[in-house]
N, C-alpha and C positions, 0 to 999 in steps of 0.2 A: 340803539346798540346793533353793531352789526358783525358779523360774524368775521373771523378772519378767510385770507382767500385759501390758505393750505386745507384747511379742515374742507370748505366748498368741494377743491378740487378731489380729495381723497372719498369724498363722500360720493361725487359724481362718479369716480372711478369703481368704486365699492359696488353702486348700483347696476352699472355696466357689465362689470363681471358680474356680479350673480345674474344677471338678465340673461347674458349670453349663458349660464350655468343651467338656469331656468329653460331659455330653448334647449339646448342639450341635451337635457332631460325627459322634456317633450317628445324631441325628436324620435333617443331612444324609447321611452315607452310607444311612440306610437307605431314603431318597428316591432316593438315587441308581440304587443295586440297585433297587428297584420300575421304578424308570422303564428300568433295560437291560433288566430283563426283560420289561416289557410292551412294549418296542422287541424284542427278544429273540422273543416266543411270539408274537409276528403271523408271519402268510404271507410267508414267505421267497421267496428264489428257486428253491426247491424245489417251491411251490405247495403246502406242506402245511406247519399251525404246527407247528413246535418246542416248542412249551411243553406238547404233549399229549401226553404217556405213559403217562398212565391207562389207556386203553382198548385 
């Protein structure tokens, strides 16, 4: 038994977009984390940043 080719194609396309939906997604989250952390590792109310614990 083998499947027909419309369902194939739609299923192929289905994947496509959500992958591309999935990066999208990524993208923004990973903008999002950049942006609290560099809101995050500026001079708090503490008067000393947060984002430095290297040294």
């Amino acid at each position: 038994m083998r499947r027909p080719r419309r369902m194939h194609e739609a299923m192929r396309a289905l994947i496509s977009r959500s992958s591309h939906l999935l990066s999208d997604l990524l993208l923004g989250l990973g903008a999002l984390i950049s942006l609290a952390h560099s809101i995050f590792a500026s001079p708090g109310r503490m008067g000393r940043p947060t984002g430095c614990w290297d040294y």
